[in-house]
N, C-alpha and C positions, 0 to 999 in steps of 0.2 A: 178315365178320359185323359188326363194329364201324362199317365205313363204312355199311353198313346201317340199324344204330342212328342213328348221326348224322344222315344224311339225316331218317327218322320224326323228330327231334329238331327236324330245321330245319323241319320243317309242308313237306318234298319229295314229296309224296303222286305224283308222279310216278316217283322212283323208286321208290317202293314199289312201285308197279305194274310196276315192269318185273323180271322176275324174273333179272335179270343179272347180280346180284351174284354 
């Protein structure tokens, strides 16, 4: 959940998209 946050944080709109957290 938290490395989630941070990615959104760092503008990773890639991870966001990837629902692999």
């Amino acid at each position: 959940m938290l490395a989630r946050r941070n990615a959104d944080r760092a503008g990773d709109g890639q991870m966001r998209a990837s629902p692999s957290s």
